[in-house]
C-alpha positions as CSV (number, residue, x, y, z in Angstrom):
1,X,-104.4,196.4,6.4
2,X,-107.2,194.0,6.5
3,X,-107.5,191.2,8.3
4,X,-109.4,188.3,7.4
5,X,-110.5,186.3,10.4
6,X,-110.3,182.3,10.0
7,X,-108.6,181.8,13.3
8,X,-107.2,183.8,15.9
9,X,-103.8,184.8,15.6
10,X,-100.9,187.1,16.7
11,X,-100.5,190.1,14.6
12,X,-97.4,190.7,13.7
13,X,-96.7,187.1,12.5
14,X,-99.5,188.5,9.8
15,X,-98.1,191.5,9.5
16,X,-94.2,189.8,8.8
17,X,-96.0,187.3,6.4
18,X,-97.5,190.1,4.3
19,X,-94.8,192.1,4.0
20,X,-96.3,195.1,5.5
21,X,-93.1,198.0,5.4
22,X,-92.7,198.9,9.2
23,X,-93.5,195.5,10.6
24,X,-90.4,193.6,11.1
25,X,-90.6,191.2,13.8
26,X,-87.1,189.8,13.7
27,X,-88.2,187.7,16.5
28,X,-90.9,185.9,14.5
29,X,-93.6,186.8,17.3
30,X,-91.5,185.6,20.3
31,X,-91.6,188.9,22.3
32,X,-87.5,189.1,22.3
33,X,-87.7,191.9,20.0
34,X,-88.7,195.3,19.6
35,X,-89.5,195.7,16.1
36,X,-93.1,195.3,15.8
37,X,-93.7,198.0,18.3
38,X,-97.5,199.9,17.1
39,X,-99.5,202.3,18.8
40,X,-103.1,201.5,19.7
41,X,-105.2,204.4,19.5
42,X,-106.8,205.7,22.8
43,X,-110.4,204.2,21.7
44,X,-109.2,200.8,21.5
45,X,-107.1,200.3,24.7
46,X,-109.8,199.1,26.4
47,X,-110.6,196.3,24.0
48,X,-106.7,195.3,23.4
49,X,-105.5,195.6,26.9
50,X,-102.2,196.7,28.2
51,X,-98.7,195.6,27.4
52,X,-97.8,193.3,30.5
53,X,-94.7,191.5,31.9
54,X,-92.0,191.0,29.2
55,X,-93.9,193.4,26.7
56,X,-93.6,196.1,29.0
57,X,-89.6,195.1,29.5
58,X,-89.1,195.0,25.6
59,X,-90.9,198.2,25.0
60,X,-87.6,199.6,27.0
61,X,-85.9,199.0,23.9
62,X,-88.0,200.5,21.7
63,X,-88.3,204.2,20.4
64,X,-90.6,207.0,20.7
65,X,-92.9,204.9,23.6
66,X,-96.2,206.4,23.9
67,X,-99.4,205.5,26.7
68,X,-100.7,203.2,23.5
69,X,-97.8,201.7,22.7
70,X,-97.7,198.0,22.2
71,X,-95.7,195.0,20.4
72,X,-97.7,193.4,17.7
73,X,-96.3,190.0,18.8
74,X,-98.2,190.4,21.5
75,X,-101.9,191.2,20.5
76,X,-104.2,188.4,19.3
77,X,-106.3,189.6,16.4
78,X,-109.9,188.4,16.8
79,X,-113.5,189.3,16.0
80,X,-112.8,191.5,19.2
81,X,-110.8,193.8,17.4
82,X,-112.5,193.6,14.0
83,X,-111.6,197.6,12.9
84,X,-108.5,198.2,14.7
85,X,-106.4,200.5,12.8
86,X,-102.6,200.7,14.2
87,X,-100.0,203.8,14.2
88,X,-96.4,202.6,13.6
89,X,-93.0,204.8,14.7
90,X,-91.1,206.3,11.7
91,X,-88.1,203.8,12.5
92,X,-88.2,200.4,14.9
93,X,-85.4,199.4,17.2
């Protein structure tokens, strides 16, 4: 999926309003959901952070957690990022 850059934003609200299969953010990017949970690849943790406070709660509710996991909702897509390539589970929560 490529993003172009015009102002920083939160993924998943992208994701949702592209209709990307996997991506469904019920919670339209309020972090009260589990369903735009991705995994960052190893390479890119540094640069995207960790999941923190009420990410890390709602990640609870997700499936198959991994050390990468994130929700989209949470990650702000900026020139930072420009490359990032995201794994998805086979189902969301």
């Amino acid at each position: 999926l490529h993003y172009p850059l015009r102002r920083q934003r939160q993924m998943c609200i992208r994701d949702s309003s592209n209709g990307v299969p996997g991506i469904d953010a019920e919670c339209g990017g309020a972090c009260a959901c589990a369903t735009c949970h991705v995994y960052i690849q190893p390479e890119w943790l540094d640069r995207v952070g960790p999941a923190q406070g009420g990410e890390r709660e709602m990640l609870d509710f997700a499936l198959d957690v991994r050390g990468g996991s994130r929700l989209a909702c949470q990650i702000t897509v900026s020139p930072q990022l420009n490359g990032l390539v995201v794994g998805m589970p086979v189902a969301q929560s």
